[in-house]
C-alpha positions as a Markdown table, in Angstrom:
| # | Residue | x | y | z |
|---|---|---|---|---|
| 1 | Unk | -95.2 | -90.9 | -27.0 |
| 2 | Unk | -93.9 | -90.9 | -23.3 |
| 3 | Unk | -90.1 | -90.8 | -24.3 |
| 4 | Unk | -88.0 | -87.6 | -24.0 |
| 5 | Unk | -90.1 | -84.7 | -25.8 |
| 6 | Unk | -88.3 | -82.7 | -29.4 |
| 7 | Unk | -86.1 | -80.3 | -29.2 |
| 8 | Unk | -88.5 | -78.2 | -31.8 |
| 9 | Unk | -91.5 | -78.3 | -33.3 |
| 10 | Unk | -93.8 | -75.7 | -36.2 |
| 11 | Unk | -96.7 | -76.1 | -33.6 |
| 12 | Unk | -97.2 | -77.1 | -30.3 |
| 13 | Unk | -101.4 | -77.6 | -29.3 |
| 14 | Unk | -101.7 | -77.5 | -25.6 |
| 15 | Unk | -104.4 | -79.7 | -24.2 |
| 16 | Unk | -105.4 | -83.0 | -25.3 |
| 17 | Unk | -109.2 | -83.2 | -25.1 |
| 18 | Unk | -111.7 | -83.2 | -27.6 |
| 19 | Unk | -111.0 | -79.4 | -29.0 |
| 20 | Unk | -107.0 | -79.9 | -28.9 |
| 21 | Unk | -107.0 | -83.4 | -30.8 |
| 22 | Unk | -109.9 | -81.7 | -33.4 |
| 23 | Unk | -107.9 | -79.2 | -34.0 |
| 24 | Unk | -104.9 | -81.6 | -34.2 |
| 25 | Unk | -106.7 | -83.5 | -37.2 |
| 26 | Unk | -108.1 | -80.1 | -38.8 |
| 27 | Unk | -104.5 | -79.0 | -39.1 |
| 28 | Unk | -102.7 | -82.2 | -40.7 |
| 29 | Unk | -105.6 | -82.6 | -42.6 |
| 30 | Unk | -105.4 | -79.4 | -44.2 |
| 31 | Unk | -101.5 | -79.8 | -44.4 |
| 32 | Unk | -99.9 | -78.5 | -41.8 |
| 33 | Unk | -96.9 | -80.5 | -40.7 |
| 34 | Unk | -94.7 | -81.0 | -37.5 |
| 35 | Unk | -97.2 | -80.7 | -35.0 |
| 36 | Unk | -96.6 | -81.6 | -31.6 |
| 37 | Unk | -99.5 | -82.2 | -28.8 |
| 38 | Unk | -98.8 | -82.1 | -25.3 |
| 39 | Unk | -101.7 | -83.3 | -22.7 |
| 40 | Unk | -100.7 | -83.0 | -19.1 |
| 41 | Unk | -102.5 | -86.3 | -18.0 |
| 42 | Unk | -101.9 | -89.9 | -18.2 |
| 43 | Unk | -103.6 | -90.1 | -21.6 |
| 44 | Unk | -106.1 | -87.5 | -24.1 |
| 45 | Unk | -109.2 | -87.4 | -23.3 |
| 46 | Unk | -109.1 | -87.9 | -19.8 |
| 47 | Unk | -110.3 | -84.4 | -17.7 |
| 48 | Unk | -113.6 | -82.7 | -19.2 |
| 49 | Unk | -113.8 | -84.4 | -22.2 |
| 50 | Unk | -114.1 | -87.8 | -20.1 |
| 51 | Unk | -117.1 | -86.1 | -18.6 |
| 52 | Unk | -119.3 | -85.1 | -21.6 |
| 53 | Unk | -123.1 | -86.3 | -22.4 |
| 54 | Unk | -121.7 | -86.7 | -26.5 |
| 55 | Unk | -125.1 | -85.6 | -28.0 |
| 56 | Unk | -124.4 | -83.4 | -31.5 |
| 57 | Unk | -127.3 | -81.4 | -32.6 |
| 58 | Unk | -127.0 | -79.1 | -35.5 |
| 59 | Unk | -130.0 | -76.8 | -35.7 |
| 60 | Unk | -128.4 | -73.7 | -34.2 |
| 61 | Unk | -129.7 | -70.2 | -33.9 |
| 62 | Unk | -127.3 | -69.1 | -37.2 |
| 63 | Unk | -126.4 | -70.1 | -40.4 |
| 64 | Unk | -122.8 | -70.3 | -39.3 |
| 65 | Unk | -123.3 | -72.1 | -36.0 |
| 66 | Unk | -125.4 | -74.7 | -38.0 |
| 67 | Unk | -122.5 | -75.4 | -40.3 |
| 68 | Unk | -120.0 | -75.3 | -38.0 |
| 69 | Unk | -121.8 | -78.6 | -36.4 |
| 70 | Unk | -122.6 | -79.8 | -39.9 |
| 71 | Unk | -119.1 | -80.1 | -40.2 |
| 72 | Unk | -118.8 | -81.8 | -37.2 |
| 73 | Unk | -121.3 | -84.7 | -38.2 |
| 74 | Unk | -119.3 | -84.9 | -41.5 |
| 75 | Unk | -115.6 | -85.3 | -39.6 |
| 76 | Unk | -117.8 | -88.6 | -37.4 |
| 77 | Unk | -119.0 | -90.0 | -40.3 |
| 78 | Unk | -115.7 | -90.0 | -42.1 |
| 79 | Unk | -113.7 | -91.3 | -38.5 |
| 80 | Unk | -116.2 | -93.8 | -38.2 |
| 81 | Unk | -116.0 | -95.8 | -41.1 |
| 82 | Unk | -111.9 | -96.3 | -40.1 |
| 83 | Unk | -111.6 | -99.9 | -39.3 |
| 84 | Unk | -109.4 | -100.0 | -36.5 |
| 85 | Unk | -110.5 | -96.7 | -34.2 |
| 86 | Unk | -114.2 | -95.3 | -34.3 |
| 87 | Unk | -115.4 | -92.4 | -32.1 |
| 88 | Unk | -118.7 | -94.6 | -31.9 |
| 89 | Unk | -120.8 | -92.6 | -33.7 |
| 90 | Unk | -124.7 | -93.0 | -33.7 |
| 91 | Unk | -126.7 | -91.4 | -36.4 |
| 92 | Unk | -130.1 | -91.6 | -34.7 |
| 93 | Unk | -131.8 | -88.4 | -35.2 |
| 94 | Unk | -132.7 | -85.8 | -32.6 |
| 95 | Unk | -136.3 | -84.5 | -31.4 |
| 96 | Unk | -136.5 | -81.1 | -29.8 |
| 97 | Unk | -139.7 | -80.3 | -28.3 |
| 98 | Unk | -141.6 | -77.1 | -27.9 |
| 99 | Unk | -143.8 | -77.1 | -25.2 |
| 100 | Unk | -145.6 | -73.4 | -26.0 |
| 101 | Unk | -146.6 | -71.0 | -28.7 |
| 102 | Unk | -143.4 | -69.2 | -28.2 |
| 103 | Unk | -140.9 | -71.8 | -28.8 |
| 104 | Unk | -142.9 | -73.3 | -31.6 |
| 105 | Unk | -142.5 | -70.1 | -33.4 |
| 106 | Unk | -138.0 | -70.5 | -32.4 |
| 107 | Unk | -138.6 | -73.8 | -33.9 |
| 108 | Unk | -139.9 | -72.4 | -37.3 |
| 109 | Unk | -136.9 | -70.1 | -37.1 |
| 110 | Unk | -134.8 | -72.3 | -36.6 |
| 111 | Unk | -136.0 | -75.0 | -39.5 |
| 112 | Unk | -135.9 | -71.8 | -41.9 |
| 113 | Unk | -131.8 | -70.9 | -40.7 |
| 114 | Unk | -131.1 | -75.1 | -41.2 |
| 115 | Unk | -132.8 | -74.8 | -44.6 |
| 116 | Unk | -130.4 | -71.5 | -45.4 |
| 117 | Unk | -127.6 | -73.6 | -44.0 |
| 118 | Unk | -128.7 | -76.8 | -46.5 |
| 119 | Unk | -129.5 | -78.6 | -42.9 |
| 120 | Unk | -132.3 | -81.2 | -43.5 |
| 121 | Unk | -134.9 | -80.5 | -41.0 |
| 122 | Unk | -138.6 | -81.3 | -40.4 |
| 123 | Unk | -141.3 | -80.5 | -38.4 |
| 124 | Unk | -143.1 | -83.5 | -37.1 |
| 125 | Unk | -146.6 | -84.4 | -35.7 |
| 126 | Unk | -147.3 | -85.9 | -32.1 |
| 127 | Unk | -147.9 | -89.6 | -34.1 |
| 128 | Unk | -144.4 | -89.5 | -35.9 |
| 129 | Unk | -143.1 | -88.4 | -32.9 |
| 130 | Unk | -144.2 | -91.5 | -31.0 |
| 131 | Unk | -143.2 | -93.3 | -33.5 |
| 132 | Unk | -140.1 | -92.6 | -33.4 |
| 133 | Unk | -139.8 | -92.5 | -29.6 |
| 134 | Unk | -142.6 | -94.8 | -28.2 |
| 135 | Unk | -141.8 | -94.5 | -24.8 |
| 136 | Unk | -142.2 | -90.9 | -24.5 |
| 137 | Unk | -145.3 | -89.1 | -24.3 |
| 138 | Unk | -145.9 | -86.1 | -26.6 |
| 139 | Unk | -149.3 | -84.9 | -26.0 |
| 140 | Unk | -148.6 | -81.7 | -24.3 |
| 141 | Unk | -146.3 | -80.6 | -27.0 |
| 142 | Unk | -146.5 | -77.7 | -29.6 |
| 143 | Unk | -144.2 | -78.7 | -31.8 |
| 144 | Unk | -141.4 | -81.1 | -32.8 |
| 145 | Unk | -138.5 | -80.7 | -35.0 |
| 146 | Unk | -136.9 | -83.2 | -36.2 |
| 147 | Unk | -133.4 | -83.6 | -37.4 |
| 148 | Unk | -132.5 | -86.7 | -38.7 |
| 149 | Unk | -128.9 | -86.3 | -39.2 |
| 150 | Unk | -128.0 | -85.2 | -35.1 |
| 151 | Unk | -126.9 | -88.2 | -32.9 |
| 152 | Unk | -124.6 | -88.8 | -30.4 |
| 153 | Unk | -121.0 | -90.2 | -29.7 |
| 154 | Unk | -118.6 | -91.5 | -27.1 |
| 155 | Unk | -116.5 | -88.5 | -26.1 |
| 156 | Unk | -113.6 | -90.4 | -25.4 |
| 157 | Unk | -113.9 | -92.5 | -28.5 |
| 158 | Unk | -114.2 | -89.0 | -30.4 |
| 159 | Unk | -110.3 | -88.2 | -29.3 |
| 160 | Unk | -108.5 | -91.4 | -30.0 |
| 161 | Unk | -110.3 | -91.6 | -33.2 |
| 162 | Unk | -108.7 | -88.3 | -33.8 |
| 163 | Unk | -105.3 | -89.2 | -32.4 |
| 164 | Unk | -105.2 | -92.3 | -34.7 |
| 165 | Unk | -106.1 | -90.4 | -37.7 |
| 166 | Unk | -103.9 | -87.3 | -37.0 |
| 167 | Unk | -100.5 | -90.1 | -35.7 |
| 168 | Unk | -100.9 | -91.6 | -39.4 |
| 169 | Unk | -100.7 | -88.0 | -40.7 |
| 170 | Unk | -97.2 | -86.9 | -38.5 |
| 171 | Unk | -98.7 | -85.3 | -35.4 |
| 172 | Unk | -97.0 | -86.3 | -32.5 |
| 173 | Unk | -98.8 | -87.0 | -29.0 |
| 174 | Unk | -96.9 | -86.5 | -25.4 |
| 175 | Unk | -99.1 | -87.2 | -22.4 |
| 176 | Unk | -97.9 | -86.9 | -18.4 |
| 177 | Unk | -96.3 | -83.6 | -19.8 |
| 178 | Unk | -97.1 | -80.1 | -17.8 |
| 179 | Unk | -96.6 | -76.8 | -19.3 |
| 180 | Unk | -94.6 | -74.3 | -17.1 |
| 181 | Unk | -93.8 | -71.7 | -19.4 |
| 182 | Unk | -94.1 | -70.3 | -22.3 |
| 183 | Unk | -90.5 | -68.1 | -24.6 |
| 184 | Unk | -91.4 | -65.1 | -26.2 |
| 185 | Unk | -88.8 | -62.6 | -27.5 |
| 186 | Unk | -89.7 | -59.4 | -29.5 |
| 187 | Unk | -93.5 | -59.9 | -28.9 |
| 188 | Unk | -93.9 | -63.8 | -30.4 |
| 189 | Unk | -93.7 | -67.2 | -29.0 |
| 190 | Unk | -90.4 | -69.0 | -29.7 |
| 191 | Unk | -90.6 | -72.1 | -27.4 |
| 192 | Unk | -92.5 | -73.8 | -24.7 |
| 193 | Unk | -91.3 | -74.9 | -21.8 |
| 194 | Unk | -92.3 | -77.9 | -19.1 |
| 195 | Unk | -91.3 | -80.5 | -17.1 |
| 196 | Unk | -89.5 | -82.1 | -19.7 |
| 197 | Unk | -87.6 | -80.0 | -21.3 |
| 198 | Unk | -88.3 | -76.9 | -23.8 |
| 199 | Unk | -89.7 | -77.4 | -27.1 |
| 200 | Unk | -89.1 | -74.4 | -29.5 |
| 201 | Unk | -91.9 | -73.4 | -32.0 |
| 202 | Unk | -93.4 | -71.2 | -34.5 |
| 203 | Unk | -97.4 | -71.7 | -32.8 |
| 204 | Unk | -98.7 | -72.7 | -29.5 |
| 205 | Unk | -102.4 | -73.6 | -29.6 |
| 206 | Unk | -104.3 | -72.8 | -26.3 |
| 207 | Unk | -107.0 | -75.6 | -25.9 |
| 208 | Unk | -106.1 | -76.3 | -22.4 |
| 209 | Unk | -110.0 | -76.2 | -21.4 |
| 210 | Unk | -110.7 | -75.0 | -17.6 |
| 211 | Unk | -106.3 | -74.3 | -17.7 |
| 212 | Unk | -106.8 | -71.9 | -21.0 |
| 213 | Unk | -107.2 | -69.1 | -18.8 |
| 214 | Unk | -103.6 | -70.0 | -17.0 |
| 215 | Unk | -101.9 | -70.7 | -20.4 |
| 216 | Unk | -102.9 | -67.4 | -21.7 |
| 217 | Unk | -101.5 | -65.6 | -18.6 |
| 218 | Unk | -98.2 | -66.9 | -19.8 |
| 219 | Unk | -98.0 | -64.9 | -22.4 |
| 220 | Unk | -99.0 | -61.8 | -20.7 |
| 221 | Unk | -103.1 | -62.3 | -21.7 |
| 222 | Unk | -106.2 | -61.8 | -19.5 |
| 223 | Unk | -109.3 | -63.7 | -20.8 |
| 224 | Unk | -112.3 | -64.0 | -19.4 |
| 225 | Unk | -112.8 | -68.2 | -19.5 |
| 226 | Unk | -115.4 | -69.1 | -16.7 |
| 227 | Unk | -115.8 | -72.8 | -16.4 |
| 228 | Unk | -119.3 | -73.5 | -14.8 |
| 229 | Unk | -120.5 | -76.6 | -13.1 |
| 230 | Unk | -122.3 | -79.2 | -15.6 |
| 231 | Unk | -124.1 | -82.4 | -14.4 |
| 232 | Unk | -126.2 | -85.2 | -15.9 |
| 233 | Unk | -126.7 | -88.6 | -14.9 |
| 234 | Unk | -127.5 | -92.3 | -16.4 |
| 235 | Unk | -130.0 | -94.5 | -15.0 |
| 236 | Unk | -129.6 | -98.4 | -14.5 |
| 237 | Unk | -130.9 | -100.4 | -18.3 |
| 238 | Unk | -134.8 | -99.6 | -18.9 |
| 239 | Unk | -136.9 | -101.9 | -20.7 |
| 240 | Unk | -137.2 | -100.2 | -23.9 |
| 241 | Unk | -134.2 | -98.4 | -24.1 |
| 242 | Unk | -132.7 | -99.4 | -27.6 |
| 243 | Unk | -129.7 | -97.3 | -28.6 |
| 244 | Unk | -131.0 | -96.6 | -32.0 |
| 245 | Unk | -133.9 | -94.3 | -30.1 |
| 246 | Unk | -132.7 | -90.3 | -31.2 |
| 247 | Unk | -131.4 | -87.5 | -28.8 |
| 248 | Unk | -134.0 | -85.8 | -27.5 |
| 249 | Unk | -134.6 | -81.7 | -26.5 |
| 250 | Unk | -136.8 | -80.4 | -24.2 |
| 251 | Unk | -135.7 | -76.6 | -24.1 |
| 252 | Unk | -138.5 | -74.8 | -21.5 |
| 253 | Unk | -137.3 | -77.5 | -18.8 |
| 254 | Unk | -133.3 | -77.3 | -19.9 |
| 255 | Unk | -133.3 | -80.9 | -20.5 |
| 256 | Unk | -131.8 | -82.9 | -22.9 |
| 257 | Unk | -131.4 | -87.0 | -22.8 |
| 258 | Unk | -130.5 | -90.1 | -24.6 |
| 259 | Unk | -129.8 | -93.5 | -24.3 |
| 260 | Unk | -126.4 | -94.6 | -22.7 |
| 261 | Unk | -125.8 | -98.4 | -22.1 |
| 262 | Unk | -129.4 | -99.4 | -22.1 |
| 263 | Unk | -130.1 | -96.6 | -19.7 |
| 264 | Unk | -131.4 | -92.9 | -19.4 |
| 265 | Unk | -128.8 | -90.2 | -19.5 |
| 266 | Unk | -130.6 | -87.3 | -18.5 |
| 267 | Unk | -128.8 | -83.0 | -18.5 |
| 268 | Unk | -130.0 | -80.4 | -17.6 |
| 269 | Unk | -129.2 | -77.0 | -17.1 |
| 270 | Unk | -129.2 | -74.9 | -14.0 |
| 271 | Unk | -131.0 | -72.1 | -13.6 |
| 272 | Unk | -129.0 | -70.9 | -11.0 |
| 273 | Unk | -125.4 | -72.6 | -12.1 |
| 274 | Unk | -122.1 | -72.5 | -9.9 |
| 275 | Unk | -118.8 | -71.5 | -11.6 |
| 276 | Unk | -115.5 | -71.0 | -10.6 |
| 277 | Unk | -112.7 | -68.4 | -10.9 |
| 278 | Unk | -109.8 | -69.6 | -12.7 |
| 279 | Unk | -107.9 | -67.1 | -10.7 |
| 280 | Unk | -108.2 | -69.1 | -7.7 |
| 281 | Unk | -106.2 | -72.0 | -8.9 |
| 282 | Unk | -103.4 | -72.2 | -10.8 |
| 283 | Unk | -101.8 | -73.9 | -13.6 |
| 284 | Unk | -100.3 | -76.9 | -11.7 |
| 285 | Unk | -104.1 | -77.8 | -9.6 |
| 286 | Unk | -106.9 | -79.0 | -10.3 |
| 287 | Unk | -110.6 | -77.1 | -10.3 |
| 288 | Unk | -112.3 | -77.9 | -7.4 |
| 289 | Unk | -113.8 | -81.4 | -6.9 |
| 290 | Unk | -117.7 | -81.7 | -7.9 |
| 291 | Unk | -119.6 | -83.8 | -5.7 |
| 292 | Unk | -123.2 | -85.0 | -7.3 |
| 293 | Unk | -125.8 | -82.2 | -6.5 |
| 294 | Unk | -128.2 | -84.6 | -5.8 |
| 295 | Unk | -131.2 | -81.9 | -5.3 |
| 296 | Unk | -130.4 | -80.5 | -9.1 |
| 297 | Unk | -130.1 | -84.0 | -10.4 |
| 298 | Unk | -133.5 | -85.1 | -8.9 |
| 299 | Unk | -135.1 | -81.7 | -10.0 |
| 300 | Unk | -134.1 | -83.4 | -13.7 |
| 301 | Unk | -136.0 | -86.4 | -12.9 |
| 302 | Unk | -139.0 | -84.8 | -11.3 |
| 303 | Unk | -139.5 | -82.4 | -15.0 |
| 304 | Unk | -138.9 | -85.6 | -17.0 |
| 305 | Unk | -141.9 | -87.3 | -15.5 |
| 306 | Unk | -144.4 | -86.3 | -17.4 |
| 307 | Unk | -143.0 | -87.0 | -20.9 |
| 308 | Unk | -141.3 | -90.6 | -18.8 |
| 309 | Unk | -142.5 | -91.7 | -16.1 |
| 310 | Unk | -140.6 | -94.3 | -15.6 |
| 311 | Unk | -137.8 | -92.4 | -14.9 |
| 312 | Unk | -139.0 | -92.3 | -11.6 |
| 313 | Unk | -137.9 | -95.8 | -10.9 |
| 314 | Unk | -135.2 | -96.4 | -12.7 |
| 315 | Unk | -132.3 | -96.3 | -10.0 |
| 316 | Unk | -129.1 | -93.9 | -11.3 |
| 317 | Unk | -126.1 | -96.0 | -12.0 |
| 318 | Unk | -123.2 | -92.8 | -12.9 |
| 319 | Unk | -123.2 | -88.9 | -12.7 |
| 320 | Unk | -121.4 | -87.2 | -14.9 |
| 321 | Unk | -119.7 | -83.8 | -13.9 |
| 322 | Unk | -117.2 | -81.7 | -15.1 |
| 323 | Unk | -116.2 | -78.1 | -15.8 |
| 324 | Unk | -116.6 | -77.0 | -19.5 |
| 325 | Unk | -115.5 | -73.4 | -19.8 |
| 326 | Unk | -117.9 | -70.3 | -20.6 |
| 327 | Unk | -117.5 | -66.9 | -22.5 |
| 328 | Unk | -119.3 | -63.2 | -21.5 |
| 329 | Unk | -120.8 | -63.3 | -24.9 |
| 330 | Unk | -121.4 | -67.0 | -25.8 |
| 331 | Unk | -118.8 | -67.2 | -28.3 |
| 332 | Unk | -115.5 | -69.4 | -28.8 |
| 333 | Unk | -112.1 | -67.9 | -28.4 |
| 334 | Unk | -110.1 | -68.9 | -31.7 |
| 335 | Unk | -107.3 | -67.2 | -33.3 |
| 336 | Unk | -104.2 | -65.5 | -33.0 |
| 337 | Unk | -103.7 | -62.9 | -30.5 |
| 338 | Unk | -102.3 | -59.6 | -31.9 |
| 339 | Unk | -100.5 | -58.8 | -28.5 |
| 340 | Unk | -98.4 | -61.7 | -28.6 |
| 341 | Unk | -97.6 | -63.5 | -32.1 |
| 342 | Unk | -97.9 | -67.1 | -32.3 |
| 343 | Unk | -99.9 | -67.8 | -29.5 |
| 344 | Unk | -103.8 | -68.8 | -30.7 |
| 345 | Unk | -106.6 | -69.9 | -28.9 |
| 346 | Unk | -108.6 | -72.5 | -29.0 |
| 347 | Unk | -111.1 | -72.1 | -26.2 |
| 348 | Unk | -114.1 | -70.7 | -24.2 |
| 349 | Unk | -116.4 | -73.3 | -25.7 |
| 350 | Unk | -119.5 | -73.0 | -24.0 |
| 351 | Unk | -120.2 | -76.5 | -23.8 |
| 352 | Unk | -119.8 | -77.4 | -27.3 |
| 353 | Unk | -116.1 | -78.4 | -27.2 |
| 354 | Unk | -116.8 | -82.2 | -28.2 |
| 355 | Unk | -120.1 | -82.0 | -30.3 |
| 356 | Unk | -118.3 | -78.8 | -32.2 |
| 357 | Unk | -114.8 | -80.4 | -31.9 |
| 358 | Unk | -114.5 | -80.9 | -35.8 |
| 359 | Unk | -116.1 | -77.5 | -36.8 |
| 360 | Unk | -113.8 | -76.1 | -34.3 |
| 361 | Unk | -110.9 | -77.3 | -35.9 |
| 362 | Unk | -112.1 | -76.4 | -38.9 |
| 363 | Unk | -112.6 | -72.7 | -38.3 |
| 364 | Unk | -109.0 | -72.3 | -36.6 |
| 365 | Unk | -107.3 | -73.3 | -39.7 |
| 366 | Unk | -109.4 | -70.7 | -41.4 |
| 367 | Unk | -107.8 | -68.3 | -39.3 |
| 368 | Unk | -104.3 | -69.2 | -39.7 |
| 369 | Unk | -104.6 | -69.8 | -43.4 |
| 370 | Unk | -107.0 | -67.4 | -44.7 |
| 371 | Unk | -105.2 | -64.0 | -45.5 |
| 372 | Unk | -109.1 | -62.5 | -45.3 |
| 373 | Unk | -111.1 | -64.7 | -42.9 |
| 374 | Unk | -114.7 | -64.9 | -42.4 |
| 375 | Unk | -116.5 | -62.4 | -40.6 |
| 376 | Unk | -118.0 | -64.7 | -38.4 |
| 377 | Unk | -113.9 | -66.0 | -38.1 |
| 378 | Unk | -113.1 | -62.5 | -37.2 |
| 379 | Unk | -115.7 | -62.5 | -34.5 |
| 380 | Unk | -114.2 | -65.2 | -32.7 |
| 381 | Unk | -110.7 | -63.5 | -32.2 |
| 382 | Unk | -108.8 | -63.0 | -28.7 |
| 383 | Unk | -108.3 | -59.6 | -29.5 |
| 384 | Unk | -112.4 | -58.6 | -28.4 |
| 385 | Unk | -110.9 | -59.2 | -24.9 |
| 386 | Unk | -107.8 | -58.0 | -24.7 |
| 387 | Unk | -108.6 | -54.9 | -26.9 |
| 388 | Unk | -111.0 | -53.5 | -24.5 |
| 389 | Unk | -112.4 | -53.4 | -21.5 |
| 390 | Unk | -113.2 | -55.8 | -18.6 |
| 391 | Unk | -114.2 | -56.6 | -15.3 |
| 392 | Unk | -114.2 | -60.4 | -14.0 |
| 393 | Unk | -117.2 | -59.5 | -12.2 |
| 394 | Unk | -119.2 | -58.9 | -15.2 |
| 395 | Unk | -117.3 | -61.7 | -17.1 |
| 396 | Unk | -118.4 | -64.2 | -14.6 |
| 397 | Unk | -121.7 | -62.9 | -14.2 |
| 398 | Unk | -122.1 | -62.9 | -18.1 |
| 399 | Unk | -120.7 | -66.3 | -18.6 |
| 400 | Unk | -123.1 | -68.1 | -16.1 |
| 401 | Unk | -125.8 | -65.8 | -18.0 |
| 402 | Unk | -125.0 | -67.9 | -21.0 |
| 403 | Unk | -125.1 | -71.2 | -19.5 |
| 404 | Unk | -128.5 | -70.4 | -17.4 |
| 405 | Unk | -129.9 | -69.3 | -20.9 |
| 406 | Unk | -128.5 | -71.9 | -22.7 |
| 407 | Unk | -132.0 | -73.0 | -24.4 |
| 408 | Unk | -133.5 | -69.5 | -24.3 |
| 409 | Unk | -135.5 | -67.8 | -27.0 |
């Protein structure tokens, strides 16, 4: 939809990545009706979401988290049996691998939370391991969980296969659209307005990613979303490399991997991580550029060696970068905001906007339909910002915490 933009709409979603179009399909799934996305660029999908590894694992440090991705898997399953749009979803399993006594112990926890959760989890010897992964060595492990349910998707994939289910439900899509403003009178939203014209409105749905700190501020609302630097990259094809072979975790080096195209894409995260301050652009720019950090990307390669060496001579065809945005405390932003009726959030995903994209969804409708929420719902509320106290300082310093410590006991 490129033509001239409705005068009104129930809800307008702001953003078109992989949280905005999830919570696009959670909404006309669940009924909602005359919904109205608007995604500044040429087409969904195209800024951070463009830019993510696509690897969904569901063991999670709580029962909630674990369901939240469980719901996840359930939304790719269902979108990839459509005939005509698929979000390329691959079922392979995933191995995370404890390399000490310590996080052998985390992985019995966590098999004991997936088994709460009704998450079907094993832990797995050195042999099945192998099996399952020949070209990785797992003699220096401790322990190996296996989940045979995680796998991995095509980001991309994973928003027009929600556009195309949610267009056949009555959501309407408007790309090349910029939000300027947004109406409020007597403390709610009434309208939103950009470059095209003003759309009036009951909702406006934040999931503007690394802009959701600028869209707030129209409405009068400081919150602390810090997007930090994230890289990976994918090698040239590798004998071997079968794209049936499962994700794979290797928390005490930060690593996590898969196949991509016959090749290696290898993550990793930084121990010392670079963010940015939203503050310090605006609504209508851009985060900075990211140029490949070609001493953190071969830092990747050099802890991989020992579990595949051949990674050291595989050549590195594409690096993936991007700017997914982080929260003090590690938790998502969703709800309504209590200052300003109207206007909910859909944000501060801590790197888990795609995998989580479903879940995401799912919990926001919670929020708007359930009179009495969950308390992990409640948790996840606006209002723990704007209610109390804050400095950016500590924000910042915070948010980069939780992406250093992103695989930390």
């Amino acid at each position: 939809m490129n033509a001239n933009l409705p005068a009104q709409a129930r809800i307008v979603i702001v953003g078109g990545g992989a949280v905005g179009c999830g919570v696009a399909h959670a909404l006309a799934e669940a009924g909602f009706a005359d919904i109205l996305l608007l995604e500044r660029a040429n087409d969904v999908g195209e800024v951070t979401t463009s830019q993510g590894a696509g690897l969904c694992g569901q063991p999670r440090d709580s029962v909630e988290r674990v369901k939240l991705a469980m719901r996840s898997v359930a939304i790719f399953r269902e979108l990839q049996r459509d005939p005509d749009v698929k979000p390329d979803w691959h079922e392979v399993g995933s191995v995370r691998v404890a390399l000490s006594e310590k996080r052998a112990q985390e992985f019995h926890h966590l098999k004991k939370i997936a088994d709460e959760a009704g998450l079907e989890t094993a832990l797995i010897d050195q042999t099945e391991a192998s099996r399952r992964w020949p070209l990785m060595d797992f003699t220096q492990t401790k322990a190996i969980l296996w989940c045979a349910s995680d796998g991995y998707m095509t980001p991309r994939c994973v928003v027009k296969a929600y556009q195309h289910r949610s267009s056949k439900l009555g959501v309407r899509f408007a790309t090349s659209v910029a939000v300027e403003g947004i109406i409020c009178q007597d403390g709610r939203v009434t309208a939103v307005k950009t470059d095209r014209g003003t759309v009036a409105c009951e909702l406006v749905i934040n999931a503007a990613g690394a802009h959701a700190h600028h869209i707030a501020k129209l409405v009068g609302l400081d919150l602390p979303i810090v997007p930090v630097r994230h890289e990976y990259y994918i090698t040239v094809p590798m004998d071997g490399l079968t794209p049936d072979l499962p994700c794979f975790r290797i928390p005490e080096l930060t690593l996590y991997g898969r196949v991509r195209d016959q090749g290696l894409l290898l993550g990793g995260w930084e121990p010392n991580s670079l963010h940015t301050d939203p503050r310090e652009y605006g609504l209508s720019t851009t985060p900075p550029d990211i140029k490949p950090d070609w001493p953190v990307l071969d830092s990747f390669t050099e802890k991989i060696l020992p579990f595949f060496p051949t990674a050291k001579s595989a050549g590195v065809k594409t690096v993936g970068k991007g700017w997914p945005t982080f929260t003090p405390d590690g938790r998502f932003i969703i709800g309504e905001s209590s200052r300003v009726k109207g206007f909910v959030m859909a944000g501060g995903c801590n790197a888990h906007g795609i995998s989580g994209s479903a879940g995401i969804g799912s919990l926001l409708v919670q929020s708007l339909r359930d009179r009495n929420p969950s308390d992990y719902v409640k948790s996840l509320s606006p209002d723990r910002f704007t209610e109390t106290s804050w400095t950016w300082a500590d924000a910042s310093r915070q948010a980069k915490a939780v992406y250093e410590t992103y695989y930390g006991v």
